[in-house]
C-alpha positions in Angstrom: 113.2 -29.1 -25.1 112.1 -26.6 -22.6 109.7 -27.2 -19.7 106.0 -26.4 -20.7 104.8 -22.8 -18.9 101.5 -21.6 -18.3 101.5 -18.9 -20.3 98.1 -17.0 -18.7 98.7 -14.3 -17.1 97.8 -14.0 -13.3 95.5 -11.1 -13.0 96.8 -8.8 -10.6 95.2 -8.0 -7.2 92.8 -5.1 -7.3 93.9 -2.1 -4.9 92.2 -1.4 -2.2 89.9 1.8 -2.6 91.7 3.7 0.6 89.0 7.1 -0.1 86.2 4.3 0.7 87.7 3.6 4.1 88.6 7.4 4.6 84.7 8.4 3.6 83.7 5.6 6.3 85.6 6.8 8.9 85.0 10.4 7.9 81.1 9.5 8.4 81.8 7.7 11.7 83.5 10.2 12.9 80.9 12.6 13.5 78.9 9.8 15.3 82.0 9.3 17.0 82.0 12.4 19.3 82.9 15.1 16.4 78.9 16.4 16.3 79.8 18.2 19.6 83.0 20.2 18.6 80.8 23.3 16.9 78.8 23.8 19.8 82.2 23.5 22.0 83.6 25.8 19.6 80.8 28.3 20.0 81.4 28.3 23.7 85.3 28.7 23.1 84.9 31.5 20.5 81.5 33.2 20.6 81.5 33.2 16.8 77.9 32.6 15.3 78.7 30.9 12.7 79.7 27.9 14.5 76.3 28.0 15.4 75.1 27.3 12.1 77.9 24.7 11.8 76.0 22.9 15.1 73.0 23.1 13.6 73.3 20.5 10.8 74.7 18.5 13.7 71.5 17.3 14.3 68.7 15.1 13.0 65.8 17.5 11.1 62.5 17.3 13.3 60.5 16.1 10.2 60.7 17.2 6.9 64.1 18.6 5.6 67.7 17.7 5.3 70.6 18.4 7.7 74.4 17.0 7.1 74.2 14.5 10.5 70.7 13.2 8.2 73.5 12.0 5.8 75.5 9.8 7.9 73.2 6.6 8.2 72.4 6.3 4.2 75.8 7.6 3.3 77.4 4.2 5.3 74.7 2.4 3.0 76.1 3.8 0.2 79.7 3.0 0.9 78.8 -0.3 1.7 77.7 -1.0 -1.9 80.7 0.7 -2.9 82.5 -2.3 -1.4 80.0 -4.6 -2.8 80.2 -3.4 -6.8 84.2 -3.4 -6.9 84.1 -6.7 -7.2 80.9 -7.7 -8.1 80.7 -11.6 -8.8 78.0 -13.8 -10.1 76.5 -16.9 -8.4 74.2 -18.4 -10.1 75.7 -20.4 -12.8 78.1 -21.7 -10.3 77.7 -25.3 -8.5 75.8 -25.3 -5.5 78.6 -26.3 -3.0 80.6 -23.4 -4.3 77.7 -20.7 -3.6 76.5 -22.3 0.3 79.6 -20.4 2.2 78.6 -17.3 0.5 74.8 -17.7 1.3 75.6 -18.5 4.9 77.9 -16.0 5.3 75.5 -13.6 4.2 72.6 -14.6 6.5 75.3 -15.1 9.5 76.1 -11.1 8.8 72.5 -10.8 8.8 71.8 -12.3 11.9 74.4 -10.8 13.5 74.1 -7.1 12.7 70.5 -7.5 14.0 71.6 -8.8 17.1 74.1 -5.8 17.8 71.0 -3.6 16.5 69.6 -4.7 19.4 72.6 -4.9 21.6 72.6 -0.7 20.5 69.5 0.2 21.5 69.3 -1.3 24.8 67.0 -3.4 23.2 66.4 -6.3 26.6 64.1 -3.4 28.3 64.4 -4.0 32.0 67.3 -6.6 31.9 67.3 -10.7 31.1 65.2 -12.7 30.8 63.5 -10.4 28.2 60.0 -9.5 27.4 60.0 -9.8 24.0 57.4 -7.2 23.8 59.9 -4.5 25.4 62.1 -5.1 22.6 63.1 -2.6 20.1 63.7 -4.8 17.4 64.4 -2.2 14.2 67.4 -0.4 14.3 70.3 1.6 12.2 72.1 -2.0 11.9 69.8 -3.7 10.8 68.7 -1.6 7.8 72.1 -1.6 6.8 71.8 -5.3 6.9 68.8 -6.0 5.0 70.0 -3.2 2.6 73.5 -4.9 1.9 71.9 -8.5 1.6 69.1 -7.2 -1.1 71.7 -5.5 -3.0 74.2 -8.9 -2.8 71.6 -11.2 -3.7 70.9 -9.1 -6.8 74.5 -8.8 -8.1 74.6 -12.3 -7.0 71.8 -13.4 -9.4 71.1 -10.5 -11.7 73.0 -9.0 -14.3 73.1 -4.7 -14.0 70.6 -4.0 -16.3 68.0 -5.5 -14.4 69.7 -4.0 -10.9 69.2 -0.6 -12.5 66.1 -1.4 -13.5 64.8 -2.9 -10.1 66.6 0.2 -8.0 63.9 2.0 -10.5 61.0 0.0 -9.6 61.5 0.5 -5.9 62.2 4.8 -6.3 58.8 4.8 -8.1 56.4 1.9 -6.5 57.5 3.7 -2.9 56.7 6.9 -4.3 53.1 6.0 -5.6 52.9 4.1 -2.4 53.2 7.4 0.0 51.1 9.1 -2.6 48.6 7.3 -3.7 47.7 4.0 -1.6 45.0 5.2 1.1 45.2 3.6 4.8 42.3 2.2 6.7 41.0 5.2 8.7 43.6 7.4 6.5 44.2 9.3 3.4 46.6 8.8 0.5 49.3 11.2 0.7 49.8 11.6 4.2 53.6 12.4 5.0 53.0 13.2 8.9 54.4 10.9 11.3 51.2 9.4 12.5 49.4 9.5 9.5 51.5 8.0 6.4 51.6 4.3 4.9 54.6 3.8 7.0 53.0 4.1 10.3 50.2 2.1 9.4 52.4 -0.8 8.4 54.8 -0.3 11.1 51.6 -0.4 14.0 50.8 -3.3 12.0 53.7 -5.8 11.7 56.4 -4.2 13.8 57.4 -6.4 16.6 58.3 -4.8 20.0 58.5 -1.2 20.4 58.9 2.2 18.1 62.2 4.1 18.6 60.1 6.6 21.4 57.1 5.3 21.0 56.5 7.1 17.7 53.6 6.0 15.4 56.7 5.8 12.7 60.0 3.9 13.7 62.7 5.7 11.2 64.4 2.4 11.0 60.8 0.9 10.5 59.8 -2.1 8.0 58.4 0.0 4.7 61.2 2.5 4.7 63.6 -0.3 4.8 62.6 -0.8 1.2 64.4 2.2 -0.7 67.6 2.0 1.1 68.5 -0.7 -0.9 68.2 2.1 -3.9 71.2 3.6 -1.2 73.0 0.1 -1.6 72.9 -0.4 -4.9 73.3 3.0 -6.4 76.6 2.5 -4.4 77.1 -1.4 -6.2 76.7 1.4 -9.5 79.3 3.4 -8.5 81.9 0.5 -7.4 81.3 -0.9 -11.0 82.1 2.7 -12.5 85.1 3.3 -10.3 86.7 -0.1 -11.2 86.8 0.0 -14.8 89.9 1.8 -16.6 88.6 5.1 -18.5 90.6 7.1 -21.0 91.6 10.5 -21.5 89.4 13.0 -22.5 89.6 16.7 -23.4 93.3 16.3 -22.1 92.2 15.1 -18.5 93.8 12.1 -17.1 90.8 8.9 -16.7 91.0 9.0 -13.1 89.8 13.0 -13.5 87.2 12.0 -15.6 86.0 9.4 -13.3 85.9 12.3 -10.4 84.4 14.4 -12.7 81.8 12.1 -13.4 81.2 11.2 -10.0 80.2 15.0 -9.3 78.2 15.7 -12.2 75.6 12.8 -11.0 76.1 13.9 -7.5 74.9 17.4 -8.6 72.5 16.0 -10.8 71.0 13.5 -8.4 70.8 16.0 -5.8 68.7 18.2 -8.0 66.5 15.8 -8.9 65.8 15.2 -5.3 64.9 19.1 -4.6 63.0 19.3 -7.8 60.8 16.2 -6.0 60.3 17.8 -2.7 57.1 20.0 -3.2 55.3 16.6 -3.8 57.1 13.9 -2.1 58.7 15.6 0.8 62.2 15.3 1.6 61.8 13.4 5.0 64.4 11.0 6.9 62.2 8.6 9.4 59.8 8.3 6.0 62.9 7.7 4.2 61.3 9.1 0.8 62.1 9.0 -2.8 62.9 12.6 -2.7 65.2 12.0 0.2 67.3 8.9 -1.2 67.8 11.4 -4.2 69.2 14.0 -1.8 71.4 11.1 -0.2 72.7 9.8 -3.1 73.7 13.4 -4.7 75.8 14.2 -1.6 77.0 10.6 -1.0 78.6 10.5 -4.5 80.1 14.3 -4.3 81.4 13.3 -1.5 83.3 10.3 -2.6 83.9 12.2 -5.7 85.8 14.5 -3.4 87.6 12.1 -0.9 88.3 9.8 -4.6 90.4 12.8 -6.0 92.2 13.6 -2.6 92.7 10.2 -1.5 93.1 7.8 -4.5 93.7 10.2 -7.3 96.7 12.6 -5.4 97.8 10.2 -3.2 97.2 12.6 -0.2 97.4 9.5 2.3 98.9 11.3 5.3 95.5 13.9 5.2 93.2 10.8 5.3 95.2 8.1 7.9 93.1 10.0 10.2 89.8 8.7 9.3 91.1 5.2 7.5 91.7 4.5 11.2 88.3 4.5 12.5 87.0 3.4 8.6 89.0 -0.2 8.9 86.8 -1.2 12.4 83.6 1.5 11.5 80.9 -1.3 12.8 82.7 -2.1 15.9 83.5 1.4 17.3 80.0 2.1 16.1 78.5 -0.6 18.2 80.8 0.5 21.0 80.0 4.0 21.1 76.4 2.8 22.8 77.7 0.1 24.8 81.2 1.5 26.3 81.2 4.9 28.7 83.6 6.7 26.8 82.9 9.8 28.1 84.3 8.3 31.7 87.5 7.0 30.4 88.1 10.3 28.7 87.3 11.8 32.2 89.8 9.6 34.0 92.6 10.2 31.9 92.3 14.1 30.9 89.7 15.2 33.3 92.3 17.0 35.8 93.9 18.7 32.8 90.6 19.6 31.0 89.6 21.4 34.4 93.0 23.1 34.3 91.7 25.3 31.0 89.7 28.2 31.1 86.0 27.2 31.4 85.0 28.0 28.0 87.8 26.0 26.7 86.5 22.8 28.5 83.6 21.7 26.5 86.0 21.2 23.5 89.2 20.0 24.9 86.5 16.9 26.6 85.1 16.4 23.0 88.6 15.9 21.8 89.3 13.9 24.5 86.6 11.6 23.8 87.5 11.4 20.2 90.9 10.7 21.3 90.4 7.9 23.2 88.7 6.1 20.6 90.5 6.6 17.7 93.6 5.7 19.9 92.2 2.0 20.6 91.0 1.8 16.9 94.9 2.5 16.2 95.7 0.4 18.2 93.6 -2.3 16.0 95.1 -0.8 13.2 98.9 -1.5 13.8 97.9 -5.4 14.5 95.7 -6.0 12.0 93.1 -6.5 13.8 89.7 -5.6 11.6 86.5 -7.1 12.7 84.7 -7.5 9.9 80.5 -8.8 10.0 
């Protein structure tokens, strides 16, 4: 007789999405150092178009939309990416078996605040603190709240009612900016001093505003449709995971990229379509502006999704995988460590060696080089700090 064999079949270990580390370290990179290599390129060349180039290199005053206005809700985004490829139920399982999950997720909670923090400088004048000199929102910490939303609802919820809820919040913050008046205010208001958000934000903000503005743009109501960021992004990991088959003679890895950009396109229209009424406005964080996020968040995965995962073109991306594999680290780091000076001490007599209008770039390569070199470092030992 032959021994008994189990005869069900192991499922096989899901690959890991490299494009979604690429796409993180391609947004992190920009933070990074790379905003400052079209302005250095402008000096080097004298070409105006770099100029334009250095202009979406930095935040839009108020209302509008510039690329470096991407970066923070993009990294939301990706990080439901990560969340919806392998989205997991919890609540038919036994309570011992779901605590390490629910403390891990408040420990990464707690944490990221505490960097948040840590990245703005956030003591004041130095230990022991006043609590009132504290900034206490920050980039970190909507990325926190945003993630752990978005987890306890795939946790608990099945994806009907995800979609349906990412809907809710779109709308009920929409009516909210237009149509809920403020003590002393109007309904409507979209200015910095005179929406819902700084009314709530004067009100139940602890510490201080990033510059003393009436409206922090990491505040407390515009926390609210970022999770729409983190769960579009739990959407799009669920899409990307399953198998899809052939159609109209394209491969289903095509269609999925093909997909991808259609609701990218779409999304984005619908956001533009929205902005005569509900501006498109970062610090307000508006409907109209996780639209616009959303649209270019998933063209651009759509993009890096082909190049990376689809072609294999894994020698173009290393690059960026690099600094994607530690992004909340290096991000953390690029407030607390002087970069800049170690870049000075090791290329500073060969940078003053160019010609002066070569200088400005060869320092922000420098500076780029630096870190990427210690995040390769990381790399080559394993070593990825996860929160």
């Amino acid at each position: 007789m032959e021994p008994k064999t189990d005869t069900h079949p192991i499922p096989a270990a899901k690959p890991r999405l490299m494009s979604l580390d690429a796409l993180r370290g391609f947004d992190m990179f920009w933070i990074l150092g790379g905003e400052a290599l079209f302005a250095a390129l402008l000096v080097w060349t004298g070409w105006q178009g770099w100029r334009i180039a250095d202009a979406q290199m930095h935040h839009s005053q108020w209302h509008g939309f510039t690329f470096y206005d991407l970066i923070f809700p993009l990294f939301i985004f990706l990080s439901g990416v990560a969340l919806g490829l392998s989205p997991k139920r919890l609540d038919s399982l036994p309570w011992p078996e779901r605590l390490p999950l629910y403390r891990h997720a408040i420990k990464r909670l707690m944490l990221l605040l505490l960097f948040g923090v840590l990245y703005n400088h956030g003591w004041g004048t130095g230990m022991p603190m006043a609590a009132d000199e504290v900034r206490y929102a920050s980039v970190l910490g909507r990325i926190a709240f945003a993630w752990l939303f978005a987890a306890l609802l795939v946790w608990h919820t099945d994806l009907k009612t995800q979609i349906l809820v990412a809907i809710g919040i779109l709308f009920g913050y929409a009516a909210m900016q237009l149509w809920l008046p403020v003590p002393g205010g109007v309904a409507g208001d979209f200015s910095m001093s005179g929406s819902i958000n700084a009314y709530v934000d004067g009100k139940f903000l602890p510490g201080i505003s990033y510059q003393g503005r009436a409206t922090d743009p990491e505040g407390i109501l515009s926390t609210l449709p970022a999770i729409v960021n983190a769960l579009a992004g739990v959407f799009t990991g669920r899409f990307i995971v399953k198998s899809h088959p052939k159609w109209g003679g394209a491969k289903g890895e095509w269609v999925k990229v093909g997909i991808l950009l259609l609701a990218g396109l779409l999304s984005l229209g619908l956001g533009w379509l929205m902005n005569p009424y509900i501006p498109v406005n970062k610090d307000l964080w508006t409907s109209s502006f996780v639209m616009v996020t959303l649209g270019w968040s998933l063209i651009l995965l759509a993009i890096f999704y082909a190049l990376v995962d689809v072609l294999k073109l894994h020698r173009l991306a290393f690059g960026f995988v690099v600094i994607g594999c530690n992004a909340i680290i290096i991000y953390l780091a690029s407030s607390l460590v002087k970069w800049d000076y170690l870049a000075s001490s090791l290329f500073g007599g060969a940078i003053q060696a160019l010609p002066i209008e070569m200088q400005p770039l060869a320092s922000a390569c420098a500076l780029l080089l630096v870190q990427w070199l210690l995040l390769y470092w990381m790399y080559k030992r394993g070593i990825f700090i996860k929160v």
